[in-house]
C-alpha positions as CSV (number, residue, x, y, z in Angstrom):
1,X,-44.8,12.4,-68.9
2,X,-48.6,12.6,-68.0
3,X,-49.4,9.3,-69.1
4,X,-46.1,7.9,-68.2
5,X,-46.2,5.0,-65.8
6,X,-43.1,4.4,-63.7
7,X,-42.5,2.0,-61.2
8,X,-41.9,2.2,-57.6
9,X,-38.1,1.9,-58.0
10,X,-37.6,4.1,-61.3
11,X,-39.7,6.4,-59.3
12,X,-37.2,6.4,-56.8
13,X,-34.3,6.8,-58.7
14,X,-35.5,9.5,-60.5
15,X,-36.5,11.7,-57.2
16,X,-32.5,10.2,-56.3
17,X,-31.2,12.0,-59.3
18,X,-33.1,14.9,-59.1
19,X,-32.2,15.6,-55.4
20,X,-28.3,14.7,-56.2
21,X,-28.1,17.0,-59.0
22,X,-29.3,20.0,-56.2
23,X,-26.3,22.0,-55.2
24,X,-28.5,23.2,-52.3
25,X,-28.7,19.3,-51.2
26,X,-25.2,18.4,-51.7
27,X,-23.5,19.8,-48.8
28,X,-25.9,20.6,-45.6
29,X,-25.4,21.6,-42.3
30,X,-28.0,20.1,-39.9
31,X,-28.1,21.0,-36.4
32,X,-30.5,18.5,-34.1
33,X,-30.8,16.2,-31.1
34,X,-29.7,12.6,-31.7
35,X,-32.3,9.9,-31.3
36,X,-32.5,6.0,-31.5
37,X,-28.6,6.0,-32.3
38,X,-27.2,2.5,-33.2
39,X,-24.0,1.6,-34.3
40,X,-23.4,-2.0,-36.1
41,X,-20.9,-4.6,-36.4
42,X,-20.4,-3.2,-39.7
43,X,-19.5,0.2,-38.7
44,X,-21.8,2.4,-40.2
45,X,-24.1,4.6,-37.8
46,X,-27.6,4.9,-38.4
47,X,-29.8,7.8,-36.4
48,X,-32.3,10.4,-36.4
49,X,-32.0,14.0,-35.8
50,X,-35.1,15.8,-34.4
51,X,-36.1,19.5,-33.0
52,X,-39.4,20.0,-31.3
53,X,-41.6,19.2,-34.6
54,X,-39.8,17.2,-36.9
55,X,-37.2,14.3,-37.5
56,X,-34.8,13.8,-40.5
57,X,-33.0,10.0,-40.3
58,X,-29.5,9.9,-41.1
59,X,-26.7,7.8,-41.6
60,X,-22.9,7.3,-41.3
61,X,-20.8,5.4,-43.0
62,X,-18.0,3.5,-41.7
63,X,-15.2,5.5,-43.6
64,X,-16.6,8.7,-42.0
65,X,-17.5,7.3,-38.4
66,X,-13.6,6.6,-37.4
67,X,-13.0,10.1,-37.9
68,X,-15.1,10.6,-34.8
69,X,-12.9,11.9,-31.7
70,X,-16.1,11.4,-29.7
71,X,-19.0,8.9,-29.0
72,X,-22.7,9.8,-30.3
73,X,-25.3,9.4,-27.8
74,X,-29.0,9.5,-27.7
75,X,-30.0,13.0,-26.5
76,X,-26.6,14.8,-27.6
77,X,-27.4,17.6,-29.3
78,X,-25.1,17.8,-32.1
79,X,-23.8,19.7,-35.9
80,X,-24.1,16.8,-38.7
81,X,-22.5,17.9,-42.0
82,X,-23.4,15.8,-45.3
83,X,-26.0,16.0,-48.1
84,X,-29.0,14.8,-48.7
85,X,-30.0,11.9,-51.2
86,X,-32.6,9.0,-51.3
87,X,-32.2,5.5,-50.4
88,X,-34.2,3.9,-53.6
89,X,-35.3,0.6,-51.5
90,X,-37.2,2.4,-48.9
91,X,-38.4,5.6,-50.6
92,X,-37.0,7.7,-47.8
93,X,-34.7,10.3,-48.2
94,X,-31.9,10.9,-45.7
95,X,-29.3,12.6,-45.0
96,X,-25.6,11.1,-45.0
97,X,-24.0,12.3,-42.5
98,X,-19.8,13.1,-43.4
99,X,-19.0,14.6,-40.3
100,X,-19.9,15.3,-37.2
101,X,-19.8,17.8,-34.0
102,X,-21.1,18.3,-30.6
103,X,-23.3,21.7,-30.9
104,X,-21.5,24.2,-29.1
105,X,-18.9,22.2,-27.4
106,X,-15.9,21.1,-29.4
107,X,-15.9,17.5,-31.1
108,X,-11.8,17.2,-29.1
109,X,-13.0,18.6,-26.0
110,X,-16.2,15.8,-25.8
111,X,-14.3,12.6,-26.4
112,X,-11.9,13.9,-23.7
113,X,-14.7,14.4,-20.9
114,X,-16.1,10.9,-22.9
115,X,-12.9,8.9,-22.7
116,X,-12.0,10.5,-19.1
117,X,-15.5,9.4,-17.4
118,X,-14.8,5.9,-18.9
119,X,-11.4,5.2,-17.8
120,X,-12.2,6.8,-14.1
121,X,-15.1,4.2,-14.1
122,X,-12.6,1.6,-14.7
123,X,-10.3,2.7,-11.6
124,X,-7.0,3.7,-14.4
125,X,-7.0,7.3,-12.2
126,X,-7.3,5.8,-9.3
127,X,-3.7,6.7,-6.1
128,X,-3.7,3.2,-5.2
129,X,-2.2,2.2,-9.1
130,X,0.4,5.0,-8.8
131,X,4.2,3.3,-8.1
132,X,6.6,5.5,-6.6
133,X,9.4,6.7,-8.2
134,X,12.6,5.7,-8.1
135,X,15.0,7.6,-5.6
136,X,18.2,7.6,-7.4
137,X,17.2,5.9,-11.0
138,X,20.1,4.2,-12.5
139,X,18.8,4.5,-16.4
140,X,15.8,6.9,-17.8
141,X,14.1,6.0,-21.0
142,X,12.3,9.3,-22.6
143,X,9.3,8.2,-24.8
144,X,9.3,11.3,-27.5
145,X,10.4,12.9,-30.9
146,X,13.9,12.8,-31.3
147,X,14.1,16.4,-32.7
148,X,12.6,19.1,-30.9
149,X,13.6,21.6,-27.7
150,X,12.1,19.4,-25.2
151,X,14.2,16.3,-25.7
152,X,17.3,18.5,-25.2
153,X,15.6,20.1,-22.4
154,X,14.9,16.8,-20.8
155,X,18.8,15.5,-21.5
156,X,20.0,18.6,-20.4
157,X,18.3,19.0,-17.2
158,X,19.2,15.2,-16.1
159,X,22.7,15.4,-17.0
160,X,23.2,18.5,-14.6
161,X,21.3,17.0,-11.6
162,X,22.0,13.2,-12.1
163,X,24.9,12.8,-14.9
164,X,25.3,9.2,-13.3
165,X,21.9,8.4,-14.4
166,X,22.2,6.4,-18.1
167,X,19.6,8.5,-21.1
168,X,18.4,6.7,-23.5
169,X,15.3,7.8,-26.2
170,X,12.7,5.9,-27.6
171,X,12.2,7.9,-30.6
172,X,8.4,8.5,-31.8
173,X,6.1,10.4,-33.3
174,X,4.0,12.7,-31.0
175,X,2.1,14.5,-33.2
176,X,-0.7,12.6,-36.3
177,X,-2.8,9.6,-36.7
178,X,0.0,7.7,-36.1
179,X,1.7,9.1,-33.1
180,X,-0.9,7.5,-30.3
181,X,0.2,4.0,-31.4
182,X,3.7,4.5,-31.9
183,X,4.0,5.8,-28.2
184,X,1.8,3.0,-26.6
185,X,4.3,0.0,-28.6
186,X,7.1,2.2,-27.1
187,X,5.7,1.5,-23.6
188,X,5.5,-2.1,-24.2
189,X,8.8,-2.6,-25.4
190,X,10.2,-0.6,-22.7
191,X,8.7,-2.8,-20.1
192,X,9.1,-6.1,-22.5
193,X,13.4,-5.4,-22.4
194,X,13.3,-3.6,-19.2
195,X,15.3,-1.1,-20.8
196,X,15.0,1.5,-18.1
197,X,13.8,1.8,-14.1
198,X,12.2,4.9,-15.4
199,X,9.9,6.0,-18.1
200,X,9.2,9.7,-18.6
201,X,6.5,10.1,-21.5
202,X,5.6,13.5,-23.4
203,X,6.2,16.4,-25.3
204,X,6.4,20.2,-25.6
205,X,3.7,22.2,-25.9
206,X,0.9,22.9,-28.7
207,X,-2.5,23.4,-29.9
208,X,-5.0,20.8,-27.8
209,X,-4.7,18.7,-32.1
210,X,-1.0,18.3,-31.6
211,X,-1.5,17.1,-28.0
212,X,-3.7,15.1,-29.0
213,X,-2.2,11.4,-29.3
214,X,-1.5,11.7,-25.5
215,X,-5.6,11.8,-25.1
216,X,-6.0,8.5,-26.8
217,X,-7.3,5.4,-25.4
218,X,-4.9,3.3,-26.6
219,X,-1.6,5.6,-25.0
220,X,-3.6,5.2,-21.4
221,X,-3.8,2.1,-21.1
222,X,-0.8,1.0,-22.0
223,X,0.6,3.4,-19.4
224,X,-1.8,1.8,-16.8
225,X,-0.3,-1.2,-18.1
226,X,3.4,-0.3,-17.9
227,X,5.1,-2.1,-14.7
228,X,8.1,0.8,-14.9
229,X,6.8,3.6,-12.9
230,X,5.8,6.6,-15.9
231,X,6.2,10.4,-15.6
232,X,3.7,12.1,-18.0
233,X,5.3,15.5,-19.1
234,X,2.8,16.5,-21.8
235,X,2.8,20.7,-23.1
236,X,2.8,23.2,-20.6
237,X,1.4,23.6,-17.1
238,X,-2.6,24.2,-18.0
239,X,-2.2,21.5,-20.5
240,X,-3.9,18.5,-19.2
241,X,-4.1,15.2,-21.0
242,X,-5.4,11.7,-20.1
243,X,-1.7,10.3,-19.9
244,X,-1.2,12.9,-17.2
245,X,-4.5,11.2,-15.0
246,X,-3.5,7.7,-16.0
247,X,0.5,8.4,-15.5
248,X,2.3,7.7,-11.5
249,X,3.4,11.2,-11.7
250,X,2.1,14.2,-13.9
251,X,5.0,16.7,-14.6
252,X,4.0,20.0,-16.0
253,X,6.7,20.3,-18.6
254,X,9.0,18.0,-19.6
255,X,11.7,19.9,-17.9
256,X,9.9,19.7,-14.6
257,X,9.7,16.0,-15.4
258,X,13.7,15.8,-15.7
259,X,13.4,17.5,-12.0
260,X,11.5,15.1,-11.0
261,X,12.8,12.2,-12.1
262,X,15.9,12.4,-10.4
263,X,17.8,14.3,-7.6
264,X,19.5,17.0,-7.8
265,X,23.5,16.2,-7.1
266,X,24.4,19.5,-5.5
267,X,21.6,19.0,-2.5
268,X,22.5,15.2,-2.6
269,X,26.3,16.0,-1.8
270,X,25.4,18.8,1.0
271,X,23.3,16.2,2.5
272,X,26.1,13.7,2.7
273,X,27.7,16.4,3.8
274,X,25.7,17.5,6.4
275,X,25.4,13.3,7.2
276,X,29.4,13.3,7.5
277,X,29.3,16.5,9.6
278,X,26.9,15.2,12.2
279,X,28.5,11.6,12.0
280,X,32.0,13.2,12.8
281,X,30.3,15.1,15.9
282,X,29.1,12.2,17.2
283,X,32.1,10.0,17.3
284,X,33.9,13.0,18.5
285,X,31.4,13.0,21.7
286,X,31.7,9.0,21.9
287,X,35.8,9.4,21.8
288,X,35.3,11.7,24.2
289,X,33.0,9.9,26.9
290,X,35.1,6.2,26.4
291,X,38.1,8.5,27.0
292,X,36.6,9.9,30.2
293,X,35.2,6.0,31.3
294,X,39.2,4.9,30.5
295,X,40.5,7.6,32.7
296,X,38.2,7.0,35.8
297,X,39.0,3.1,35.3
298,X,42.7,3.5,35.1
299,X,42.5,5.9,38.2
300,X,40.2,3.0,40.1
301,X,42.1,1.5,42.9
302,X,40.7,-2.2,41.9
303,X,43.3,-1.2,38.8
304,X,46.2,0.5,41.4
305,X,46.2,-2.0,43.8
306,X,44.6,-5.4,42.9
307,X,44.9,-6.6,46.3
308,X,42.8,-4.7,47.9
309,X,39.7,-6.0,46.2
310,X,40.7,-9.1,47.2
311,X,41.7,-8.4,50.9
312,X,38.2,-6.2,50.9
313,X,36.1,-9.1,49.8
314,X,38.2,-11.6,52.6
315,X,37.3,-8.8,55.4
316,X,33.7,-9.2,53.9
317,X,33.6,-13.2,54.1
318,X,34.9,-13.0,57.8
319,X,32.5,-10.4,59.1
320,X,30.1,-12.6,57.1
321,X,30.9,-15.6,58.8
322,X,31.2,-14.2,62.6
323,X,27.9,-13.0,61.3
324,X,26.7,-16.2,60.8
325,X,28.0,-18.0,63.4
326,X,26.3,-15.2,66.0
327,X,23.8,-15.7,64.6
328,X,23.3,-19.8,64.7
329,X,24.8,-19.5,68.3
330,X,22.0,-17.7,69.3
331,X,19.3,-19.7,67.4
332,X,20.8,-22.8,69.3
333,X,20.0,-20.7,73.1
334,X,16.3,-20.4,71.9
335,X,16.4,-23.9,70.6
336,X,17.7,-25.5,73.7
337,X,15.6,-22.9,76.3
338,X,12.8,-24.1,74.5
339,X,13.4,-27.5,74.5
340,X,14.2,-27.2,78.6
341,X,10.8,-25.4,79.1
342,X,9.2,-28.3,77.2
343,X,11.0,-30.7,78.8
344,X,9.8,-29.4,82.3
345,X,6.4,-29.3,81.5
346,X,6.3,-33.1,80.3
347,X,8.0,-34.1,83.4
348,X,5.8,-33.0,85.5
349,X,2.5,-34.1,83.6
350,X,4.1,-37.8,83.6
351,X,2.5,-40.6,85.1
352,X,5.7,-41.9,87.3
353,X,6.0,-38.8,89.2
354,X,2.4,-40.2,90.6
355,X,3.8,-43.4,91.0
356,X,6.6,-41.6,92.9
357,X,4.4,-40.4,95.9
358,X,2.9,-43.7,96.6
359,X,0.5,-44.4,94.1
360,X,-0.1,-47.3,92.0
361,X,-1.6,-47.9,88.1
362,X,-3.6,-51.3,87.4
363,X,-3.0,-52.4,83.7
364,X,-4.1,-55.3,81.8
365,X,-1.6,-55.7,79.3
366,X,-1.5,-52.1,77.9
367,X,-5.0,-51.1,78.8
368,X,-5.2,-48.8,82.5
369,X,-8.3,-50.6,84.7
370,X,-9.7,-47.4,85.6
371,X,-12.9,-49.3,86.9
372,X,-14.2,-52.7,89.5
373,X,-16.5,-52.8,86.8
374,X,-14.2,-54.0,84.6
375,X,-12.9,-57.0,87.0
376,X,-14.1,-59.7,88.2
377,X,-13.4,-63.1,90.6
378,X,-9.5,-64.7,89.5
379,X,-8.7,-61.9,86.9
380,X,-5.5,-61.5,86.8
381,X,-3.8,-57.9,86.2
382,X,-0.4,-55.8,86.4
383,X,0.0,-53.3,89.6
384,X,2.5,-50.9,88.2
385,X,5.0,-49.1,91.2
386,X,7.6,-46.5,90.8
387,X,10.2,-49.5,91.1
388,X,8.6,-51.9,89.2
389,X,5.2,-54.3,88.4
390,X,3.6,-56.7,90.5
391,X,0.9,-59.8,89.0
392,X,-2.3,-59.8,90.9
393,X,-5.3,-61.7,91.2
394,X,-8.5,-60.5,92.1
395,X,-9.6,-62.5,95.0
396,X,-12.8,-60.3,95.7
């Protein structure tokens, strides 16, 4: 081995071999801060962990990386299990990373906060996406397993409150790798064939792993999606799942969802009750007061005697007309006092009272000669009397 040569790559593959035949390198635990994380098109997951004095680069591969319920970020400090081997082209050993946790904080409870900071973000929690309920749903569609106490809850609880409501029960897994797609095509297809005005989506309780398809992306969005109005009823009241944030209403069993979806007949009857009550009241008092209007009308005199409206409104028209006539008489005296005062005053402002005591007016043609000035030699002009005119000449 001393005067052995080897090359760069036999070198390398021997240091490989001897650090894969190391139990103590086979299955590590490696607790570190993440650093220049990238994931590829291909789906593998290269990174480096580092503390306050060293780095170790690590990889992982595609096969590994979907198991991840959470997404790696630079700066997470996290628990990477895998071994450590070398990759011959580089020279570098590595380790390669099998799976994965968030130090300290569970790997299920970090993609929830992850996946619940990304949909918020996008506006899917937002009240102004929430439809209202139905009042009185005429079919209800429940989105869960088939078997199980919550689905004879559910049918149970609807049938006593709202038996004219129709059930029907999209049967699917809620529980396994499987479950969160099942549940999300079961939304589609209830909104593709309309097959309810109500869609109540869930199950019974369990360990935060068996509710977990209800976290999934997929399941959210296609209740964000869903134009029927959704009531997520997922576990028991402290359980709370992304379909409960993304859903209209968030029931916190699936028997409270039942309550909710639908009224309860007993109060719906007392309040048609009560409705009928009131309604019966009330035409009772309007009976009552047209009764009262009928008696006062047939106890009028215009009804006893028809005549004497008719005699009332002719002793009306002839006070009205003596009325009138008073008063046109004695607009006529004003007129024709007036007029005589008038009368009086132009008399005795006109000319032929002057003419009357002896006086004359000289006129040519219509013009008054009211000057000699205006004469001269052989003019001739009108002397106007009281009785009459006489032609003139002037002869000086």
């Amino acid at each position: 081995m001393d005067n052995y040569i080897f090359s760069v790559t036999a070198l390398n593959n021997y240091i490989k071999e001897l650090m894969d035949s190391d139990p103590g390198l086979a299955a590590v635990t490696v607790r570190g801060e993440i650093s220049n994380y990238k994931a590829y098109p291909s789906g593998h997951h290269y990174f480096s962990l580092k503390d306050e004095s060293g780095a170790l680069k690590c990889v992982m591969f595609k096969g590994n990386a979907i198991h991840l319920r959470f997404r790696p970020q630079n700066g997470m400090r996290v628990v990477a299990m895998g071994r450590v081997s070398v990759f011959p082209r580089d020279g570098a050993y590595q380790l390669y990373v099998t799976a994965m946790m968030p130090d300290g904080v569970g790997d299920l409870h970090m993609a929830f906060e992850q996946l619940k900071e990304k949909l918020q973000g996008e506006g899917l929690f937002a009240q102004e996406h929430k439809k209202p309920l139905p009042v009185y749903p005429e079919k209800i569609a429940l989105i869960t397993s088939p078997v199980g106490a919550a689905v004879r809850d559910m049918i149970r609880i609807l049938g006593a409150r709202w038996p004219m409501a129709e059930v029907c029960v999209l049967p699917v897994r809620v529980q396994g790798a499987e479950a969160a797609g099942e549940i999300a095509r079961a939304i589609a297809y209830a909104n593709a064939c309309q097959v309810a005005d109500l869609l109540i989506v869930g199950r019974g309780g369990g360990s935060m792993e068996d509710l977990w398809c209800f976290n999934e992306e997929i399941v959210a969005r296609a209740i964000y999606a869903s134009e029927l109005p959704v009531i997520s009823a997922v576990g028991h009241e402290p359980d709370v799942t992304i379909s409960d944030l993304v859903a209209d209403v968030r029931a916190a069993t699936p028997s409270n969802a039942a309550e909710l979806a639908v009224a309860d007949q007993n109060d719906v009857y007392a309040w048609v009750q009560e409705l009928s009550q009131r309604l019966g009241q009330q035409m009772a008092r309007e009976l009552r007061r047209e009764r009262e209007r009928l008696d006062c009308l047939q106890n009028s005199r215009a009804l006893q005697d028809p005549m004497w409206l008719i005699e009332e409104r002719r002793m009306w028209l002839d006070r009205s007309r003596e009325q009138m006539g008073a008063a046109l008489r004695h607009c006529v005296a004003q007129e024709r006092t007036r007029f005589a005062a008038a009368a009086g005053k132009l008399d005795a402002l006109s000319p032929l009272k002057v003419l009357g005591r002896g006086y004359a007016i000289p006129k040519r043609g219509e013009t008054v000669i009211t000057s000699v000035k205006s004469l001269k030699a052989k003019d001739e002009f009108v002397l106007q009397l009281r009785d009459g005119a006489v032609d003139c000449q002037v002869k000086g």
